[in-house]
C-alpha positions in Angstrom: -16.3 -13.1 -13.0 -20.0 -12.6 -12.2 -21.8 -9.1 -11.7 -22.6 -10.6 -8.5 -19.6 -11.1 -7.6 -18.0 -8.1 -8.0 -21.1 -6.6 -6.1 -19.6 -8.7 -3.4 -16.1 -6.8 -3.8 -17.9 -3.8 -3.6 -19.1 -4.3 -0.3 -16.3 -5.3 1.2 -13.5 -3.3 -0.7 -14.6 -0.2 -1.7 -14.8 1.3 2.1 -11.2 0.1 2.5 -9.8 1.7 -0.5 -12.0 4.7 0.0 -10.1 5.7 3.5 -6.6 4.7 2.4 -7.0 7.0 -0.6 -8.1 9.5 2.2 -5.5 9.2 4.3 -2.9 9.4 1.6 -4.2 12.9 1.0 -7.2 12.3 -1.5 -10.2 14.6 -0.9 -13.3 12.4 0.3 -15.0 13.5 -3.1 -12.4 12.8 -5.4 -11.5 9.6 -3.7 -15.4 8.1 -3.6 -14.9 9.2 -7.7 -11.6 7.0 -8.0 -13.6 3.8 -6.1 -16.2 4.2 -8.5 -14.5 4.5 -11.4 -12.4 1.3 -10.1 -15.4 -0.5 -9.8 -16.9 0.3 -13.2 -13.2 -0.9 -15.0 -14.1 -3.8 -12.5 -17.1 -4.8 -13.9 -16.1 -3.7 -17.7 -12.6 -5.9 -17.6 -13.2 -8.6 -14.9 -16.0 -10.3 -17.1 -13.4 -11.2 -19.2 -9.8 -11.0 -17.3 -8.7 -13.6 -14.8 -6.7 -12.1 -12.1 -5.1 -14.0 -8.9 -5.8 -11.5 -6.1 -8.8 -9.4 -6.7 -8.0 -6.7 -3.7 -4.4 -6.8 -5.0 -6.3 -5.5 -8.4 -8.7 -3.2 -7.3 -6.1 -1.7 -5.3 -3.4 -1.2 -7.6 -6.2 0.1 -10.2 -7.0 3.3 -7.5 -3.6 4.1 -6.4 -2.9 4.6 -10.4 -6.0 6.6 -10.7 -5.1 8.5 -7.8 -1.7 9.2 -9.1 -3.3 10.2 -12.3 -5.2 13.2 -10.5 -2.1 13.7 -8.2 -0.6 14.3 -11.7 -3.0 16.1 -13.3 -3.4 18.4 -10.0 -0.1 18.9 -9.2 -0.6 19.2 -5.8 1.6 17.9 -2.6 -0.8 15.5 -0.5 -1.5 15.9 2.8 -1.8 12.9 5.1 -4.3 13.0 7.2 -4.8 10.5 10.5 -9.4 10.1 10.8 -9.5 11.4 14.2 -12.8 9.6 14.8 -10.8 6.0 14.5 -7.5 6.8 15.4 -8.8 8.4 19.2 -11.6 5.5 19.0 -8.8 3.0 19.6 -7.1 5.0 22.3 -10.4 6.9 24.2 -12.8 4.6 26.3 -14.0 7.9 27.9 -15.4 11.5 27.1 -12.2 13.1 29.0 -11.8 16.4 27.2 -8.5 17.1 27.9 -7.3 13.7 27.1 -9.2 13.7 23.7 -7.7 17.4 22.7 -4.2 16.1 23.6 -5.0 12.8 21.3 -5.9 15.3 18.4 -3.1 17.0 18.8 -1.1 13.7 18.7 -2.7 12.7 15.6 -1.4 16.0 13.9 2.2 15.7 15.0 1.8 12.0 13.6 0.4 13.3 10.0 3.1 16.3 10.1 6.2 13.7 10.9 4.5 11.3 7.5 4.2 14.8 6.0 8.2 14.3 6.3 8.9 11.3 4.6 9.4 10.2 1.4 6.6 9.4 -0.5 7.5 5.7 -1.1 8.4 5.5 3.5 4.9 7.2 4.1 2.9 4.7 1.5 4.5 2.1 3.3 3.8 2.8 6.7 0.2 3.8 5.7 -0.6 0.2 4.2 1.0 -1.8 7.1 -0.3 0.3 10.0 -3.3 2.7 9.2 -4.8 0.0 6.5 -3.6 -3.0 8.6 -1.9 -5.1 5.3 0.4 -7.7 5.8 3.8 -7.9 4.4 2.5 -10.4 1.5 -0.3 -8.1 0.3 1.9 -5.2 0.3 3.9 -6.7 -2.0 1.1 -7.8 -4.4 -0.5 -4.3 -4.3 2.7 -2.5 -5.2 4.4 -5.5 -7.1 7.5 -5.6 -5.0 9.3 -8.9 -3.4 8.2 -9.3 0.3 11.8 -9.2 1.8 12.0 -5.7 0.0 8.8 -4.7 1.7 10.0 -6.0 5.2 13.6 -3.9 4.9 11.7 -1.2 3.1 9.4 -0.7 5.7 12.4 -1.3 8.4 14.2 1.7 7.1 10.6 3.8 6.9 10.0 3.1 10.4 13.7 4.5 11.7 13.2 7.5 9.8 10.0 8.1 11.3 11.6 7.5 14.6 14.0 10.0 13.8 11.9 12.9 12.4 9.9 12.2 15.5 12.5 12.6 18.2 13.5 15.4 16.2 10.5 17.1 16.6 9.4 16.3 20.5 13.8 17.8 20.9 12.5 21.2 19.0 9.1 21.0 21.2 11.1 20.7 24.7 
């Protein structure tokens, strides 16, 4: 694989891998340090290494990093939901009330993925904050699609249930 083409991977990778790692609790520095150390294995192995599905690769290579420093930190992460595109897809005006009720929403959605499991909250963070479909799920993580699709179906009860748990506290 050419230099140039990995330049190419940058561009349209490296912004996607860098907000995942965000939302899955990386800090913004440690996670821009994780895609650059990605893309440096990138261009010192992919020179030589033939791989199949390049995202798939790059991804899988971050989350281990990022698992490393989870490791090494030993600290819980927190998920956090980017207000700036989460409200962007629900505001179309400057209502202030409307916008402090939608940040507020945002935080009772990161607290209930604060909930899960690990393995429920990845899930539901790849198919729908990073917008992956079943089939690349399962190459990132290396698991058979029909496990993804029931995985994901039991992630998605259990975060209906911790969330009608918490509006029933909250009423």
């Amino acid at each position: 694989m050419s230099i140039e083409k990995i330049e190419d991977l940058y561009v349209t990778h490296a912004r996607f891998i860098l907000n995942y790692l965000v939302k899955m609790g990386c800090s913004k520095e440690n996670a821009e340090d994780i895609v650059q150390n990605t893309f440096s294995k990138a261009i010192e192995l992919m020179i030589h290494l033939e791989v199949d599905n390049v995202k798939a690769w790059l991804f899988k290579v971050s989350l281990n990093q990022y698992y490393d420093l989870y490791r090494k930190n030993k600290r819980f992460p927190k998920v956090t939901v980017e207000d700036e595109n989460f409200l962007a897809s629900f505001v179309d005006e400057e209502d202030g009330e409307f916008r402090l009720l939608q940040k507020e929403h945002a935080a009772t959605i990161s607290d209930t993925l604060e909930q899960l499991k690990p393995a429920a909250k990845n899930l539901l963070l790849l198919k729908y904050e990073m917008d992956m479909s079943y089939e690349e799920i399962s190459q990132v993580l290396n698991i058979k699609v029909e496990t993804i699709r029931t995985s994901l179906y039991r992630a998605r009860n259990e975060f209906k249930e911790k969330w009608r748990n918490h509006h029933e506290r909250t009423e």
